[in-house]
N, C-alpha and C positions, 0 to 999 in steps of 0.2 A: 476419519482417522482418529485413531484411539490417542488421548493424551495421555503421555510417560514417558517416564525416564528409567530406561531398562539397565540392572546389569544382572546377568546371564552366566553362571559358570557352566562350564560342559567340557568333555576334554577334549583336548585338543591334538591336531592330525596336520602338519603339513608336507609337501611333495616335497620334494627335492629336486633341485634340479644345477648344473654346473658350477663350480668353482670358481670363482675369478678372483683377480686382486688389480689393484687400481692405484695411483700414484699420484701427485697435486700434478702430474703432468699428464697424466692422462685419463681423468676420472671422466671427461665429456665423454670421448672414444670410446672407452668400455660400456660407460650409461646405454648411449646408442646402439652398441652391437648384442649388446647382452639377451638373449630372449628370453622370453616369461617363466620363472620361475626358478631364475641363476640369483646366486650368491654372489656378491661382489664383498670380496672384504678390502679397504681400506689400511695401504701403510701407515704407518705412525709420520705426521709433519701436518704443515698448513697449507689447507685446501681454500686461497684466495677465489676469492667469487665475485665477479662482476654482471652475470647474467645469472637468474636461475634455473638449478636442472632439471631439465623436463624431461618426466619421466610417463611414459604410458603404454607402460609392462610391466605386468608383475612381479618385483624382484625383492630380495631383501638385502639391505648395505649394514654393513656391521666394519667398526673400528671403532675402540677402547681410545685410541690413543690419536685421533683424528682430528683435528681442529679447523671447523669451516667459519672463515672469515668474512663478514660483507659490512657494506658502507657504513651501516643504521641499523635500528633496533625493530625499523619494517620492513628492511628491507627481504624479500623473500629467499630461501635457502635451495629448497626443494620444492615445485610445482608440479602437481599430480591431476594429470589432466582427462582421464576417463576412469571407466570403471574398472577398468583392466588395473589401469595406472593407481586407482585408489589402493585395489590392493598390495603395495608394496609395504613393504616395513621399514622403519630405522632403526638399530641399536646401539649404544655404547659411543655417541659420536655428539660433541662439544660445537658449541656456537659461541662469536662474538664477534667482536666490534673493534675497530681501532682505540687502543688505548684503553680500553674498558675492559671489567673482568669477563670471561667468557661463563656460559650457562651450560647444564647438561640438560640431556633429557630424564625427566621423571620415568624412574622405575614403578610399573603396574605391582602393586602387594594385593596380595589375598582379603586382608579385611581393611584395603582404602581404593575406593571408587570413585574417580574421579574424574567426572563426564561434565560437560557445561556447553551452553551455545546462548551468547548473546550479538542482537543484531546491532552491529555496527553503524550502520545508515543503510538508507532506503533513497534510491533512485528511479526518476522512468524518464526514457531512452530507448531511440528506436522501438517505439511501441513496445517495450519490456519493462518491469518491474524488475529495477539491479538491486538486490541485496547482497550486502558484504556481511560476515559474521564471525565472530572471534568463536571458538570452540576447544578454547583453555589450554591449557600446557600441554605441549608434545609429549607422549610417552614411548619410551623404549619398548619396539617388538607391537604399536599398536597403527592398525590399518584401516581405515573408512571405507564402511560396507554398505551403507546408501543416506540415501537422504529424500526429506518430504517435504512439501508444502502443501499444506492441507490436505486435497487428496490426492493428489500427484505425487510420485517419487519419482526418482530421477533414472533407477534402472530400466522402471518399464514409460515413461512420459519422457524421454527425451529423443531426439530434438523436436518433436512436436509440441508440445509447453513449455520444459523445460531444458535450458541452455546453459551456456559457459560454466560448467560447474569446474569450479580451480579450487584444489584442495591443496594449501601452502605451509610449510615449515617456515618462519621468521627468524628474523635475527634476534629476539627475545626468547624461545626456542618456545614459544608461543604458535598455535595453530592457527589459522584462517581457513573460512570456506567461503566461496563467493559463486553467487549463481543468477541466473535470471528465467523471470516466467512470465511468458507472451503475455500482452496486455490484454490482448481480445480474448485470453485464456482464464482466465479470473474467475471467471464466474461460470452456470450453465451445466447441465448435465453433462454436452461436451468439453468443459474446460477442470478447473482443480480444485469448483464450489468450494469459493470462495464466501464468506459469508461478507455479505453488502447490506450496507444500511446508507437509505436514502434522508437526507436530510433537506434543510431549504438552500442553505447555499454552497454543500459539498456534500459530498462522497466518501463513507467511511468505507475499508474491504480488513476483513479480518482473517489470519488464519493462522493452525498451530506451522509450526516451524521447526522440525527433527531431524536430527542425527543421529546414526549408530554406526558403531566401531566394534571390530573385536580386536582385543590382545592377550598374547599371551603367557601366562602367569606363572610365576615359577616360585616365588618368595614369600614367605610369610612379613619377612623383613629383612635386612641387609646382612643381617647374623642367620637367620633359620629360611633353608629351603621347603619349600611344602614338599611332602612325599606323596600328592599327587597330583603333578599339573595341572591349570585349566588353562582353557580359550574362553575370556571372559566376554557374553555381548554388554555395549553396553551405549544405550540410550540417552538423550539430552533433548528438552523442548523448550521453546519459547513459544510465546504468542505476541503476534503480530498483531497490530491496527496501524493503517497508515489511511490518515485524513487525505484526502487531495480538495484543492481551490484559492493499540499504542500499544507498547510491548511488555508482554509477559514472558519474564525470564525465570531458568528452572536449571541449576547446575544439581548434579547428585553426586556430593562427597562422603565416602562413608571410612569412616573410620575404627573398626572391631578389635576387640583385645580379648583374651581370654584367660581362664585361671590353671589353667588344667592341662597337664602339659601333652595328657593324652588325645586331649581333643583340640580337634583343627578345625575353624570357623574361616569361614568365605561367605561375604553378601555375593547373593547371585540376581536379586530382584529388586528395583527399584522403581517403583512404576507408580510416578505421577498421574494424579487424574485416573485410577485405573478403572473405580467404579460411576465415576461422576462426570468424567470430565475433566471435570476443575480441581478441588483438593482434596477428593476423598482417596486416598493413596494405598495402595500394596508393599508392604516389605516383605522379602523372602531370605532368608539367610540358610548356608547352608554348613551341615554337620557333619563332619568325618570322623570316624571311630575305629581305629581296629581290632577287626573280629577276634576274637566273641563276643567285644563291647558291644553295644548300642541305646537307644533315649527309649526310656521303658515307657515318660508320660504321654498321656497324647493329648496335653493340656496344659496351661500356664501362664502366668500375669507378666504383661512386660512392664518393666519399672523407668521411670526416666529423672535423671535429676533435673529441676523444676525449675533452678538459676540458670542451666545451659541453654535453655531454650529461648530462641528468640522472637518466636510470636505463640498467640494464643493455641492450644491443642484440644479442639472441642468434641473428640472424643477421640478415645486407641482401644483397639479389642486387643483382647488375651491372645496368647498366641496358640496356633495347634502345627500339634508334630505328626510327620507322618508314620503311619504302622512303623513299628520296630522290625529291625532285619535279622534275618534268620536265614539257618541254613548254610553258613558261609564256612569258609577254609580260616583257621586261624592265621592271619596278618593281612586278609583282605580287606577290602575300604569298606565300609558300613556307613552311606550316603542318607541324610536325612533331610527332608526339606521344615523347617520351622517358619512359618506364616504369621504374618499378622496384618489388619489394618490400622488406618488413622486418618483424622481429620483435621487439616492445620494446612495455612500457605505455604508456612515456611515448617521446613522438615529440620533443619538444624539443632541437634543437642543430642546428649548423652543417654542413650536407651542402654537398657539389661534385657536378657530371658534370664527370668527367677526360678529355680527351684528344677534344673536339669535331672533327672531323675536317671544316673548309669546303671545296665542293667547287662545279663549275661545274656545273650541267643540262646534259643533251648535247646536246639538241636546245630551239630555240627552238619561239615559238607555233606557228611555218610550216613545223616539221618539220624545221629545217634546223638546222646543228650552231651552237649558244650562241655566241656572241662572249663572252669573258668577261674582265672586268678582273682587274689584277694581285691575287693571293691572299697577305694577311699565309699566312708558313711556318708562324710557330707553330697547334697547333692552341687552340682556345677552349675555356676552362674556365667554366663557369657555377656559380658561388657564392650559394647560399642557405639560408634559414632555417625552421626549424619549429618551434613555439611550441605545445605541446597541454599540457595538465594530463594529470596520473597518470589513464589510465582502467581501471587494473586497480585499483582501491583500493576498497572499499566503506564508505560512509556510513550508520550505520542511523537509519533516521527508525523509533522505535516508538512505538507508538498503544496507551491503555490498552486494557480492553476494551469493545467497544460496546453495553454493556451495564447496566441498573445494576437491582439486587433492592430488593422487599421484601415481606412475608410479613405475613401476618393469622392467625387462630386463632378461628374458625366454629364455632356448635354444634351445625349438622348439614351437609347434604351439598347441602345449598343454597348453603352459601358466602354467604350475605346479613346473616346477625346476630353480628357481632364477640364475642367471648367471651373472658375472659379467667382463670378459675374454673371449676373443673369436678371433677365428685365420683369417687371411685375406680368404676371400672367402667362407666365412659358413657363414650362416642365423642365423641372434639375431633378438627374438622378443618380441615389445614393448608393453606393456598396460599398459593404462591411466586410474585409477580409479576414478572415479567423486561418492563422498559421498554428501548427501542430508540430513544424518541422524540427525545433529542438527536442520534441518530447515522443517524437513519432508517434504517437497515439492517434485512431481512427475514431473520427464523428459520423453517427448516424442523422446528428439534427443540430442546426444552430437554428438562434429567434431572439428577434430582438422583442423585450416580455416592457419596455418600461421606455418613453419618448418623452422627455424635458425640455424646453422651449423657453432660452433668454434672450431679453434684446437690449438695445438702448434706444429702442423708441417707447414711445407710450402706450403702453399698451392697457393702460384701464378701462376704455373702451370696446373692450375685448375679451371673448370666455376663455378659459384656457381651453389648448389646443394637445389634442390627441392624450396624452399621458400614459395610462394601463392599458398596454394590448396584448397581455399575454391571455387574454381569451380571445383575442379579437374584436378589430373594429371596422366598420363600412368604409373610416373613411381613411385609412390605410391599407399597404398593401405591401407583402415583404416575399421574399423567394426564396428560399433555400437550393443551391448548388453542392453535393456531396461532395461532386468530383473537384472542382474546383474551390470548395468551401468560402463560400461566400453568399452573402446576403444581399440582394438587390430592391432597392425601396425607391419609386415614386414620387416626389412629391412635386404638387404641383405650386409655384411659386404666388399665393396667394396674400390679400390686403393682410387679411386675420394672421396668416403665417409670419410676415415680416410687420405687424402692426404699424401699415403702412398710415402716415397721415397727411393731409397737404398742408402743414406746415415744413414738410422736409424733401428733400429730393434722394434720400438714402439711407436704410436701416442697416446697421451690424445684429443678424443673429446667434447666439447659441443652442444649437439642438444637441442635447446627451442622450446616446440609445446605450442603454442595459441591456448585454447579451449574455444570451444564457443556451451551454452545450451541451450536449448528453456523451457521453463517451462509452465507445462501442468496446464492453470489458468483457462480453460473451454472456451477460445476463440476460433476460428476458429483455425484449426493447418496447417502450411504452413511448409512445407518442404524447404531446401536451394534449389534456382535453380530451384522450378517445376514450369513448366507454367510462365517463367520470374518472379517469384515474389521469396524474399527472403526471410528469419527466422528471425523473432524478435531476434536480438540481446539483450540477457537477461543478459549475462553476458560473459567475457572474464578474463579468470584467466592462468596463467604460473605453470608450471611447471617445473622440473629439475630431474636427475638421471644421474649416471654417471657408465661407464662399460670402459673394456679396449679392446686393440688390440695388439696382437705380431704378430712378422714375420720375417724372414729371407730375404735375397738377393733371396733364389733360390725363396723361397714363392713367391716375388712378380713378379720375371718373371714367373713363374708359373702360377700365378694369370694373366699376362697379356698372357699368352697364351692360356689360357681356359677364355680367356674377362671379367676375374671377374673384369678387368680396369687395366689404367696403370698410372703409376708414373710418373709425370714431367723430374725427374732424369735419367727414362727408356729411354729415348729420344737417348741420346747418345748411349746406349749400343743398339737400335735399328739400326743407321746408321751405328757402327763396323760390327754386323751381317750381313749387306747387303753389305760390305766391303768384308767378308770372301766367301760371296755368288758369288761377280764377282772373286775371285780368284779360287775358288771350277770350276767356269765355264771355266774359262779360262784354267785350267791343264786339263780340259775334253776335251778339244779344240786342247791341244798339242799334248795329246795322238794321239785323233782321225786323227792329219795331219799325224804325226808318220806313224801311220798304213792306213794312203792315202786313210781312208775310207771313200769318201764325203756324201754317206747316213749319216754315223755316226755323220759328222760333224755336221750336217739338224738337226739330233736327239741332239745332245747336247746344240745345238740355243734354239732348241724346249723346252728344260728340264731350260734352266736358264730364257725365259721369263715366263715359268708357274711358274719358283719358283718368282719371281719378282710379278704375275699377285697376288699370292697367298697371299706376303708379303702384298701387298695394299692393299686387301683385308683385312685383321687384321690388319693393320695399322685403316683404317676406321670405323672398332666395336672400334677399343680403342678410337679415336675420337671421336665418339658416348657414349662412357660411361663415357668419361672423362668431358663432356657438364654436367652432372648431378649435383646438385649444392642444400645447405641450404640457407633459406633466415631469415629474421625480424619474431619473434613473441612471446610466451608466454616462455615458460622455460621448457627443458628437458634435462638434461645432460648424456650424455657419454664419457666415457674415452676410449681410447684405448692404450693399455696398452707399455710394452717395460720399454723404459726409466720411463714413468708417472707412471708405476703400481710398 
């Protein structure tokens, strides 16, 4: 979608359709009966409001002399709830407040445009992205003809991406637009490509954000009627970035004056971004002359004064007119378009067309050469104004993550009977629950990427255990459940795990798991590690839970003789054993000289290096299991019990 801020003159056409009038007593009744394309005019009194009137029909409400009253200065007045209902109009009809002066609505003039949309806040909820957005002063006679995000718009993308679109009149006589787009809709040839940038531990989504309105114009100014109406379009954008784990804003006020009483100037074109995107812009303004008049140059410098401006203008072209009109009936409109571009964020200050060059048509309607009156010499300069906010500046709305943990500790692989005690060498098992339910938003993938292991045992005797397994590790083991979202981990209740030693009969541990989820926003889905590419890091949240451990002295040489691991402290009572082993060999030794048996002697050699070959051999599981180790990352506790429980 193209980025700009349009306004559009063209003339304007509406149906007609029934009469009404409406009373502070019965404005709800008539709202509701009236169908699409009735006039409701309002008595003159106060129209108290305690709900707002939802309208979604096309109608138009006109009273001069109507005064709608509500609580507050947010409170909503008028709510316009589809697209039937956007286009309804207001005119001539006052708001306010208790106690407080009341507001009108701004009257639409021919050369001041004044379009704007800034976002409010950014929410997600039930799997949608709620945006609220302010969309500047209400105007009299003007109506909401769609709206976009990014490449979505809401006449032809709703309800399938796009939702609740509420188009509000305030009690500041201030407009609102609020709308939301499906979360799993974000991105994706099928959703409203969104632009997404993946980062390490969040999720940027960016996109423009538009409004267009047409209103009906009738006034140069409060004193001068134009003598020939428009229906003016007119455009408003922002850009959106919302982090989750920034907005560009773009009003277009123009403001034209001219010298010349015979010529009548209307901006019709305000289109931000029109060649770039970003700030290389289009201005169109447009030229009314009655025939025989018309703009003979087809060329010319725009001028700007230099102090109005409020950011840099790194370049503006000349402006061109289009071909002169001819052929016309004397007091027919003689319609010119004058063009130009520019480069600048901000559009704001005082521009001119220099050197309007009035000129006669050559031929009348009849083919035949103009009669024309006396031509003022000087040529016409037309003087006006442009009002837009910085839209090269970014806003960041960020969003925690939509996520939130918590974790239990099982005493089997059922996951059904909480435990929170557990003896050296039995299996405890861990699940990490990931809730979405405030934010409704859908995971394709949770994973715990990072494993931290404290205690208050000793654990200097001991490698660290497990730590970085967002590539994977042997000697862990995690699951992901979509449907149930949840993580199920393993672990087997080992020496090295609770740095068991026989100085104690019980460890308190802490194990922190770092979880990390990908969020299913209609992008492309990458898995961690396939094909070398990694998973948007969307969010990384800790967790914690804490369980215990007991055990005896026999437990843990127990434990280190069936390799459930062994204790720093077993060290020692390892070398006694291999102490009593060369003494057990050696009284085999005596015997056998004893009874002079040298076979026997061979066999008792034989029997103490196999018990030796065998020690080494579990000596080396236990050094194998004692390598096992937590490292840095989110938050999961365990206790193990003893002393801590």
């Amino acid at each position: 979608m193209q980025l700009q801020g349009t306004v559009l003159a063209a003339l304007a056409s509406y149906v007609a359709g029934a009469e009404l009038t409406a009373s502070p007593a019965n404005l709800q009744a008539i709202v509701a009966s009236a169908a699409s394309g009735d006039t409701i005019n309002l008595e003159a009194g106060e129209y108290a409001i305690s709900d707002p009137i939802v309208v979604d029909k096309k109608i138009i409400v006109k009273g001069a002399d109507a005064l709608f009253v509500v609580s507050d200065l947010a409170a909503p007045v008028f709510a316009f709830g589809n697209m039937e209902g956007y286009s309804s109009t207001l005119d001539g009809i006052s708001v306010g407040t208790p106690g407080a002066e009341a507001c009108d609505l701004a009257e639409p003039y021919a050369l001041q445009a004044n379009f704007s949309i800034e976002i409010m806040g950014a929410t997600v909820s039930n799997n949608k992205v709620n945006l609220r957005t302010d969309v500047g002063i209400w105007h009299n006679e003007r109506k909401l003809n769609d709206f976009y995000f990014a490449d979505c718009h809401y006449a032809v993308d709703h309800p399938a991406k796009l939702t609740g679109g509420v188009y509000k009149l305030l009690g500041n006589c201030r407009s609102e637009l609020d709308f939301s787009v499906a979360f799993d809709k974000l991105g994706g040839d099928d959703g409203c490509g969104t632009t997404i940038e993946d980062f390490a531990t969040f999720t940027s989504y960016r996109a423009q954000v538009e409004a267009q309105w047409d209103e009906y114009v009738e006034k140069v100014d409060d004193e001068n009627l134009l003598r020939l109406p428009v229906t003016r379009e007119g455009n408003a954008v922002t850009n959106l970035l919302v982090q989750i784990d920034t907005v560009r804003n773009v009003a277009a006020t123009i403001n034209a004056q001219y010298e010349s009483a015979e010529i009548e100037a209307a901006i019709n074109l305000v289109d931000v971004g029109f060649f770039d995107g970003w700030n290389h812009s289009k201005i169109r303004l447009e030229i009314h002359l009655p025939a025989p008049f018309t703009i003979s140059n087809s060329a010319g410098v725009v001028g700007r004064v230099e102090e109005s401006f409020e950011a840099e203008v790194s370049a503006i072209s000349e402006y061109v007119v289009d071909e002169s009109c001819n052929g016309q009936a004397v007091g027919d409109d003689c319609i010119q378009n004058v063009v130009f571009d520019i480069v600048a964020c901000d559009l704001t200050g005082e521009y001119s067309l220099n050197e309007l060059m009035i000129a006669c048509q050559e031929t009348d309607d009849n083919g035949n050469p103009a009669v024309c009156p006396d031509i003022q010499s000087d040529p016409a300069t037309v003087i006006f104004f442009i009002d837009t906010n910085n839209f090269c500046e970014v806003e960041e709305f960020e969003l925690d993550a939509l996520f939130e943990l918590s974790i239990e500790v099982f005493d089997s692989d059922t996951y059904d009977n909480p435990e929170t005690i557990f003896d050296l060498g039995s299996m405890s098992y861990w699940q990490i629950t990931v809730d979405t339910s405030l934010s409704g938003v859908s995971l394709y993938n949770a994973e715990v990427t990072y494993v931290e292991r404290t205690t208050d045992g000793d654990c200097s005797g001991f490698a660290d255990y497990l730590g970085d397994v967002s590539e994977g590790n042997p000697e862990f083991t995690q699951t992901y459940d979509p449907a149930a979202q949840t993580i199920s981990m393993p672990h087997q209740v080992t020496a090295q795990m609770a740095c068991a030693t026989s100085d104690r009969t019980g460890n308190a541990i802490t194990m922190n798991y770092t979880v990390l989820v990908d969020y299913d926003d209609g992008s492309a889905r990458r898995r961690r590690s396939l094909d070398g590419m990694n998973t948007r890091d969307a969010g990384e949240v800790a967790v914690d839970q804490e369980a215990g451990v007991r055990y005896t002295a026999e437990d843990l040489a127990q434990a280190a003789a069936v390799g459930a691991g062994a204790a720093a402290g077993a060290t020692a009572a390892a070398h006694e054993e291999e102490s009593n082993m060369m003494l057990i060999g050696g009284a085999i030794a005596a015997i056998l000289l004893l009874c002079c048996c040298c076979c026997c002697f061979v066999v008792a050699g034989i029997v103490v290096m196999r018990r030796r070959s065998a020690k080494k051999e579990e000596q080396s599981i236990i050094s194998h299991q004692s390598a096992m180790g937590f490292s840095d990352g989110g938050a999961s506790t365990m206790s193990f019990g003893g002393n801590k429980v």
